[in-house]
C-alpha positions as CSV (number, residue, x, y, z in Angstrom):
1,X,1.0,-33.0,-0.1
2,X,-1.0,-30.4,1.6
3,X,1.4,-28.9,4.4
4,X,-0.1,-29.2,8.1
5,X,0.7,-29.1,11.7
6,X,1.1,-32.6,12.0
7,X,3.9,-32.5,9.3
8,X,5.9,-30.1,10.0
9,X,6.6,-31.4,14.0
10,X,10.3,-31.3,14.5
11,X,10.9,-29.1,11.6
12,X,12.2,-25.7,11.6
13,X,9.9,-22.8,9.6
14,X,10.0,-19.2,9.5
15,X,7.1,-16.8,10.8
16,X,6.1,-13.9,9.5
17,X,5.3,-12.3,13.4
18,X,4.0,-9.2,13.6
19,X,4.0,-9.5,17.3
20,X,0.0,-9.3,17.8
21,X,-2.4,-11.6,18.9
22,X,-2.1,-14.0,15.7
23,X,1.6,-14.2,15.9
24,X,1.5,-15.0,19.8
25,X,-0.8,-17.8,19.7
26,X,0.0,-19.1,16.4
27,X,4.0,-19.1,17.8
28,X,2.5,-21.0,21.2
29,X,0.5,-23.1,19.2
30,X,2.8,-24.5,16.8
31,X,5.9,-25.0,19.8
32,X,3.6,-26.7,21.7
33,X,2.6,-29.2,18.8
34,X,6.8,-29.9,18.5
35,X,7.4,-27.3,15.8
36,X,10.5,-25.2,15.8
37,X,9.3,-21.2,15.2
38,X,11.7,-18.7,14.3
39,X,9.8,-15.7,14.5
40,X,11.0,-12.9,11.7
41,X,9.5,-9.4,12.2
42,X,9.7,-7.0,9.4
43,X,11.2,-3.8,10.3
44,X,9.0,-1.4,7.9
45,X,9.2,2.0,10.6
46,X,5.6,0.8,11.7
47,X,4.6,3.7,13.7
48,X,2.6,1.3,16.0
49,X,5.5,-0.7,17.3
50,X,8.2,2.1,17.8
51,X,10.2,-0.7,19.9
52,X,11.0,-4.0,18.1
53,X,12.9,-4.7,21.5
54,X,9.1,-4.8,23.0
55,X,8.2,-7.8,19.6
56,X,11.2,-9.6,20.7
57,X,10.4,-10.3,24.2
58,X,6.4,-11.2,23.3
59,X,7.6,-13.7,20.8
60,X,10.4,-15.4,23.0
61,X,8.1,-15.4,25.8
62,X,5.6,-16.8,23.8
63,X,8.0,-20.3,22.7
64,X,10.1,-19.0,19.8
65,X,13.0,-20.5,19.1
66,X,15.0,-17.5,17.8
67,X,13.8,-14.0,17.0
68,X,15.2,-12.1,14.1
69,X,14.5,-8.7,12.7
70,X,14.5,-8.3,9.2
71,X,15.7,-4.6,8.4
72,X,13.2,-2.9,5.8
73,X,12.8,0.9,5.9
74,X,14.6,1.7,2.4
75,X,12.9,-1.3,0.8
76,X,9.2,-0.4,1.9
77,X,10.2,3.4,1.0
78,X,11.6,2.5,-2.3
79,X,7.9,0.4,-3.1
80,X,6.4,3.2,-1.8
81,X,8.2,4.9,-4.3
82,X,6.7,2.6,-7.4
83,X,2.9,3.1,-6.0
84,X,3.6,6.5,-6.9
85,X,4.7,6.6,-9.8
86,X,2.6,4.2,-10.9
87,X,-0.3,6.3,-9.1
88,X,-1.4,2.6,-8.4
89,X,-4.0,3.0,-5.6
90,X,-7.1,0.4,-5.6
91,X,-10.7,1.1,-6.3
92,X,-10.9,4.6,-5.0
93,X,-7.7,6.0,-3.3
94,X,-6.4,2.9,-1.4
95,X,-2.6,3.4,-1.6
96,X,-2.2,-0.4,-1.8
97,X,-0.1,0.0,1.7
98,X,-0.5,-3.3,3.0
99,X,-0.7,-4.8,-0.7
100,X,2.8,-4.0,-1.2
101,X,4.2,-4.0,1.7
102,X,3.1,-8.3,1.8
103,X,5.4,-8.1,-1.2
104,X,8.3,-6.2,0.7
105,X,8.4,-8.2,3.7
106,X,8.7,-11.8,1.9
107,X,11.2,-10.5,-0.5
108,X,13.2,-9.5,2.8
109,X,12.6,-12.9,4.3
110,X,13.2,-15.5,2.0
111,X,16.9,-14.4,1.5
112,X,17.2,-15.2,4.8
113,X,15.9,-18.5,4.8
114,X,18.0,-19.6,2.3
115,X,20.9,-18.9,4.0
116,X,19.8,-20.9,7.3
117,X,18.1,-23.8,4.9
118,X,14.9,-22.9,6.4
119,X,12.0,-24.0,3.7
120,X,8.7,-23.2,5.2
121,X,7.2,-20.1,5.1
122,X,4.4,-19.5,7.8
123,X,1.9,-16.1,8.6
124,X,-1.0,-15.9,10.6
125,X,-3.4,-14.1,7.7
126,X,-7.0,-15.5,7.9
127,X,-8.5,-17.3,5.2
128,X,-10.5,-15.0,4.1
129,X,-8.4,-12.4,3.8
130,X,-6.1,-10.9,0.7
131,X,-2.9,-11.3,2.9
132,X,-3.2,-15.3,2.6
133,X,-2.6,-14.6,-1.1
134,X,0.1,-12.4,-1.2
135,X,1.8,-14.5,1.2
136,X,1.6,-17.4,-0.8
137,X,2.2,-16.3,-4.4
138,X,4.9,-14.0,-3.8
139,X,6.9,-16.8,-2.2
140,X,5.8,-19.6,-4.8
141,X,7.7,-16.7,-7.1
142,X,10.7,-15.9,-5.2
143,X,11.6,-19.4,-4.5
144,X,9.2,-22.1,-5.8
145,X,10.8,-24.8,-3.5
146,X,9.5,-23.3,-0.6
147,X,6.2,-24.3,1.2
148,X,4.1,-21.7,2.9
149,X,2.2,-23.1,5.8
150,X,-1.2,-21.2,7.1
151,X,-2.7,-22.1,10.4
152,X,-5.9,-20.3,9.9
153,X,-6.1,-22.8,6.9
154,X,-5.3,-25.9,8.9
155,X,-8.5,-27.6,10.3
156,X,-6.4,-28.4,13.8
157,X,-6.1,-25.0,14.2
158,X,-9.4,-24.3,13.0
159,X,-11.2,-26.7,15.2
160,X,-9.3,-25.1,18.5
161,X,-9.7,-21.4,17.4
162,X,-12.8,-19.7,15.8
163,X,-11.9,-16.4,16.1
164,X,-10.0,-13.7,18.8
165,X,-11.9,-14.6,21.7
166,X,-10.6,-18.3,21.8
167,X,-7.3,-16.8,20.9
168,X,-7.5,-14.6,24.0
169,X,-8.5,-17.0,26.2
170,X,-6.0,-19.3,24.9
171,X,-3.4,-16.6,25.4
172,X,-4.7,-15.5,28.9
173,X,-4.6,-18.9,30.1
174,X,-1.1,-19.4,29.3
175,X,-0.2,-15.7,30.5
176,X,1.4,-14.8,27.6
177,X,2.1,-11.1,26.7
178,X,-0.7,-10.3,24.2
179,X,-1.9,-6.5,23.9
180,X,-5.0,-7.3,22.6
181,X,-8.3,-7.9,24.7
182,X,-11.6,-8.7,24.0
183,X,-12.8,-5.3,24.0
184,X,-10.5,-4.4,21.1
185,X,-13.1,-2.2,18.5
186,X,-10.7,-3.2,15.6
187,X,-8.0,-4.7,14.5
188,X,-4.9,-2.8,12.6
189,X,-2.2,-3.4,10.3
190,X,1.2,-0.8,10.2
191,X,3.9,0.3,8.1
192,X,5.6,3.6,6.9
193,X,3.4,4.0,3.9
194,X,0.5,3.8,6.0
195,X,-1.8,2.2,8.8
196,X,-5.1,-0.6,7.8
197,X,-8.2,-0.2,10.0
198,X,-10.7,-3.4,9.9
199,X,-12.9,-5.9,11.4
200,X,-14.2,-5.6,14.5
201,X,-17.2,-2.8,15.4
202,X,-15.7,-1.7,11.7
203,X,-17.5,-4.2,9.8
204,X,-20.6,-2.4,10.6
205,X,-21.6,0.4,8.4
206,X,-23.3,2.3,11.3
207,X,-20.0,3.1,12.5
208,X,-18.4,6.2,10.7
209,X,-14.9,6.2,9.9
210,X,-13.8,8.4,12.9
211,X,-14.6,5.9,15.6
212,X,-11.1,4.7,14.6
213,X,-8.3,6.6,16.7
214,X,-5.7,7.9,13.8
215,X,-2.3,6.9,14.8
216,X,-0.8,9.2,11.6
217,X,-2.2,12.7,11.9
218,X,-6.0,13.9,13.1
219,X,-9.1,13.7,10.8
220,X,-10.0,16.6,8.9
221,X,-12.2,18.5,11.1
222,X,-9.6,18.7,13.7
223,X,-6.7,19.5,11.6
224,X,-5.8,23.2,11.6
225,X,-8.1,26.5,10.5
226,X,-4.8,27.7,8.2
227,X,-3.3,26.3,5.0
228,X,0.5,25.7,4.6
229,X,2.1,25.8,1.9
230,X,4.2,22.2,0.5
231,X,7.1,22.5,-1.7
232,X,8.3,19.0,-3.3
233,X,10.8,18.8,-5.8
234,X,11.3,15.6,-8.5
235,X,14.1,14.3,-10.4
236,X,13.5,11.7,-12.6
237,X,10.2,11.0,-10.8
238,X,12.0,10.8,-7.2
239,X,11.3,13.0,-4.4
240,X,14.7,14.8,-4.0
241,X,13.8,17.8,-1.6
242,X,10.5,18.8,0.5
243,X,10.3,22.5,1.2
244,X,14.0,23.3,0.2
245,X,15.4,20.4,2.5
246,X,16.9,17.4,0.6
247,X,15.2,14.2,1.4
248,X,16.3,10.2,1.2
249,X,13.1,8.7,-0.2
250,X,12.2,7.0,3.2
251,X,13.2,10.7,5.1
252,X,10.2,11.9,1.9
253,X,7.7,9.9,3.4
254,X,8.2,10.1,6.5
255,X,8.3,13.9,5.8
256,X,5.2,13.6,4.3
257,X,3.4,11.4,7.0
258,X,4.4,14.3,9.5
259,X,2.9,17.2,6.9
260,X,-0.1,15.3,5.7
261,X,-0.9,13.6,9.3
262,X,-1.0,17.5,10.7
263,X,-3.4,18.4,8.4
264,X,-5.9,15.6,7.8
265,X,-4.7,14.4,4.7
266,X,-5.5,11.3,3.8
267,X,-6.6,10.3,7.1
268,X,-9.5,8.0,8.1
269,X,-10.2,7.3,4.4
270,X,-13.0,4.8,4.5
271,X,-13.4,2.3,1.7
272,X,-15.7,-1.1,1.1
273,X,-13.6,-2.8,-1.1
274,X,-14.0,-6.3,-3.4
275,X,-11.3,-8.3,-1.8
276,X,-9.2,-10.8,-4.2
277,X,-11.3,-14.4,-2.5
278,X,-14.5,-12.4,-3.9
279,X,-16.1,-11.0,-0.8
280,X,-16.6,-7.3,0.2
281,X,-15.1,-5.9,3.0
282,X,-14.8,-2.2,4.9
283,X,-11.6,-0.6,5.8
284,X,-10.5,2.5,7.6
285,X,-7.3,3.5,5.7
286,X,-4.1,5.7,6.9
287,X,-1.8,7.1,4.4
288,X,-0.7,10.8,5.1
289,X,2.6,10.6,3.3
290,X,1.2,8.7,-0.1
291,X,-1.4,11.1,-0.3
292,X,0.3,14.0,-0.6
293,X,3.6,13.2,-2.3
294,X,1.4,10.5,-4.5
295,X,-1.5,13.9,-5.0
296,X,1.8,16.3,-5.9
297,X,3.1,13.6,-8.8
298,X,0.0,13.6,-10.4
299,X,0.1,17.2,-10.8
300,X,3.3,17.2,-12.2
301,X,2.2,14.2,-14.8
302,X,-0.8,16.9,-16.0
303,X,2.1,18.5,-17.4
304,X,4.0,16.3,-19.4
305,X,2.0,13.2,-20.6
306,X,0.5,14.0,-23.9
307,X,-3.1,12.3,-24.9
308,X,-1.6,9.2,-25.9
309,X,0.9,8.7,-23.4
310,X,-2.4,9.8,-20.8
311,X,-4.3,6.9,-22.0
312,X,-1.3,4.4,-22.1
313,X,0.0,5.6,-18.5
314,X,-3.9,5.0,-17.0
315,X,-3.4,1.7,-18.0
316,X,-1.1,0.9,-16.6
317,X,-1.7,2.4,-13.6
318,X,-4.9,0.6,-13.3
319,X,-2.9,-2.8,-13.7
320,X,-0.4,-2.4,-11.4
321,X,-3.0,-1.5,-9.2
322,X,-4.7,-4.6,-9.2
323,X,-1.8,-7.1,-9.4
324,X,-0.2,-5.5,-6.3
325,X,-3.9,-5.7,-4.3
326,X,-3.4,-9.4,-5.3
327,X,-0.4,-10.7,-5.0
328,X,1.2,-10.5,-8.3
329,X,3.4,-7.7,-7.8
330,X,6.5,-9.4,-8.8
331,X,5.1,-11.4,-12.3
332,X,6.0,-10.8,-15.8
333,X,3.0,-8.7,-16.3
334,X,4.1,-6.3,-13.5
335,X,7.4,-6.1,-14.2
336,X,7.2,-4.8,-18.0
337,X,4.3,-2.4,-16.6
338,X,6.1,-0.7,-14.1
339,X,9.3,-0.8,-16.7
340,X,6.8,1.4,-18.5
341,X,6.2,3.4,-15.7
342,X,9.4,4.3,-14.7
343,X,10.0,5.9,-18.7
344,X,7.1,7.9,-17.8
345,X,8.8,9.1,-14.9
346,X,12.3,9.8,-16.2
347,X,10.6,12.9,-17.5
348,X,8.5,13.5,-14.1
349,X,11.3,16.7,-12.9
350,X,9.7,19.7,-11.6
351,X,9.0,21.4,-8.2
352,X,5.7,21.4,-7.3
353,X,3.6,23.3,-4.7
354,X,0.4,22.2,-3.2
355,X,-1.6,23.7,-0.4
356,X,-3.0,21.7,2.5
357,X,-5.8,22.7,4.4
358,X,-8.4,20.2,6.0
359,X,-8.1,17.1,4.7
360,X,-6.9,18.0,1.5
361,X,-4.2,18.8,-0.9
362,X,-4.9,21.2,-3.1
363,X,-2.6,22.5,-6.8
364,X,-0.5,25.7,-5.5
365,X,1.6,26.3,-8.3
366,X,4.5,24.7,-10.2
367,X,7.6,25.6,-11.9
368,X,11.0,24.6,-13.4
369,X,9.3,21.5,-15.3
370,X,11.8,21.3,-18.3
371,X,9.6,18.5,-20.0
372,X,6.3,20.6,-19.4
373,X,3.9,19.5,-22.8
374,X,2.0,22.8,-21.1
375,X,2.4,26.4,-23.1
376,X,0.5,29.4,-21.5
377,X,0.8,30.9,-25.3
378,X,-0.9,28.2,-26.9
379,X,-3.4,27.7,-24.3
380,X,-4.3,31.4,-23.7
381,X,-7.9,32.1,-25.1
382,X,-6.9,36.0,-25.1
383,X,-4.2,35.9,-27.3
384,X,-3.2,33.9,-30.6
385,X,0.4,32.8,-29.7
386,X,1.8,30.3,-31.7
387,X,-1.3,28.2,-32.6
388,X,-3.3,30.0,-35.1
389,X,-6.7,29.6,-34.5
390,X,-7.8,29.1,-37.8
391,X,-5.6,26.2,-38.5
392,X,-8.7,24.3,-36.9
393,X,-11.2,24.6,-39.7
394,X,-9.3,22.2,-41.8
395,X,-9.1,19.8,-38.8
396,X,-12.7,20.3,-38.1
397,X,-13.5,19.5,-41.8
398,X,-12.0,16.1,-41.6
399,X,-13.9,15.3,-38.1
400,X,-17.1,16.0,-39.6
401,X,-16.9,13.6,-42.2
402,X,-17.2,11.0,-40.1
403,X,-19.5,12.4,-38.0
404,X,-22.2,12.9,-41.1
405,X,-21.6,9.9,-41.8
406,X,-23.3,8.1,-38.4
407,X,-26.8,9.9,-38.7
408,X,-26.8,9.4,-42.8
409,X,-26.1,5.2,-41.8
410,X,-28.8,5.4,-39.7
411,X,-26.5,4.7,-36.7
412,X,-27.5,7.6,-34.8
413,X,-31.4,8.1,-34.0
414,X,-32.4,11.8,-34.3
């Protein structure tokens, strides 16, 4: 039976609050219709909520039962961790930030509705958004028993509320505590890994990518007129030390929000993208830190994956991409892929240096890479070295046979 307002009154059900506009009138909405809301908030270091305290008081005020923070920071770090190495951004360079970190926060809630027998899940993601699915699939995986419950999919709700301005009013009229106004250009979604610009005076393609005010670093142009110098070291694929200084994996992003942020890296990235539910839309992306540490692996994979294990890698890569963009970050599929992924990167040790200067993150130099595939002997074109030149006329024999053979089938038109 399709899950509603109407069936859950009297019943307890977790919400996914993020403390915004959705999550205040969606909490209101729901007490008022008999429903008993505990409002979870996901503590993922989201640089635009600094104070949870701040969340807390909104979602009381606004008629939650009980408010709860879920603690996050190593988790979304350590996810953070597998977009890397998977180097699983989505059409483009979307860092899949808000991808995974839907996967993160239900993985840190469900746990906790277990133990208080809570079995409805509940967000206030639009439906026709990519967040609706993630929501929903991620907790049909982790615990199949449980329902998930989506107001902007319930035709009640639907019927009182077509969009933010009813929301506002609705809000206003009840003096809750929203931030949001009608003037709002845009709307944005936060975590460590990084910050989601949309809707709003965004969906219009007349306005650039630097109407959006960057809550990371500063765009490009107004980053500074001298390059500095990033040193990053990785064991076993991890981030172990950032100029000399030995780094937790969430102190490594955050490190590398701070570096990237100050020089425009990976800030105000602007992307019209084919959502999951098969419409386009346009986002204004923020991911300093994923940019640059993500920009560094790669470097350091140029070294040490061979043709082969290139082609498999990209792959993968690719996959894990999509399935974390939708929802399916925790399946079969994804699991033996990023199993893959993480041998790849039990050879991905090396320091690497990159140079940032306006916007972008450029190769500096690298060294100490003990499972380097690279030889400056064999690669030299001034000296012999160990490969002997000559060695390829043999080789080049057997390529040409095929090769003759495509024009002498006819299969080639000269």
């Amino acid at each position: 039976m399709r899950t509603n307002v109407q069936s859950l009154k009297g019943q307890t059900i977790a919400f996914a609050a993020s403390g915004g506009l959705d999550s205040c009138t969606i909490t209101r909405w729901l007490t008022e219709a008999g429903v008993n809301v505990v409002c979870v908030t996901a503590d993922m270091a989201q640089p635009d909520e600094t104070n949870l305290d701040d969340v807390r008081q909104r979602m009381l005020a606004c008629g939650a039962k009980e408010f709860v923070v879920v603690p996050l920071h190593d988790a979304i770090a350590e996810a953070g961790l597998d977009i890397i190495q998977a180097q699983a951004y989505y059409e483009g360079r979307y860092w899949n930030t808000t991808g995974i970190a839907r996967h993160v926060i239900v993985a840190g809630i469900v746990p906790l509705m277990r133990q208080r027998g809570i079995r409805v899940l509940s967000h206030g993601s639009t439906g026709r958004g990519n967040d609706q699915v993630r929501f929903q699939l991620v907790t049909n995986m982790l615990e199949p028993s449980f329902d998930v419950y989506a107001p902007w999919r319930d035709e009640a709700f639907l019927k009182q509320f077509r969009g933010r301005s009813e929301m506002i009013d609705y809000c206003t009229q009840r003096k809750l505590p929203i931030k949001a106004t009608k003037d709002s250009p845009y709307s944005t979604d936060a975590n460590l890994l990084g910050l989601t610009h949309e809707a709003g005076k965004l969906e219009s393609l007349e306005t650039p990518p630097d109407f959006v005010t960057p809550g990371m670093g500063v765009f490009a142009a107004k980053a500074p007129d001298k390059a500095e110098i990033v040193t990053i070291r990785f064991e076993k694929g991890r981030p172990i030390s950032i100029n000399g200084e030995k780094v937790t994996m969430f102190q490594a992003i955050t490190r590398a929000n701070q570096l990237g942020g100050k020089h425009g890296v990976g800030i105000g990235y602007h992307l019209v993208e084919n959502r999951f539910v098969g419409i386009k839309s346009r986002g204004v992306y923020e991911a300093p830190g994923m940019e640059l540490l993500g920009t560094a692996y790669a470097y350091l994979l140029q070294l040490i994956l061979d043709r082969r294990s290139r082609e498999l890698f990209d792959q993968l890569s690719l996959l894990l991409a999509k399935q974390v963009y939708q929802g399916y970050g925790y399946d079969l599929a994804s699991r033996v892929a990023l199993d893959g992924v993480k041998r790849f990167a039990e050879l991905a040790t090396g320091t690497i240096r990159v140079s940032l200067y306006k916007g972008n993150t450029y190769f500096h130099g690298a060294n100490d890479v003990p499972h380097s595939l690279y030889s400056e002997a064999n690669a030299s074109m001034e000296a012999i070295g160990e490969f002997d030149h000559a060695d390829s006329e043999g080789f080049l024999r057997v390529l040409s046979v095929s090769a003759r053979a495509l024009p002498a089938m006819k299969q080639i038109n000269r």
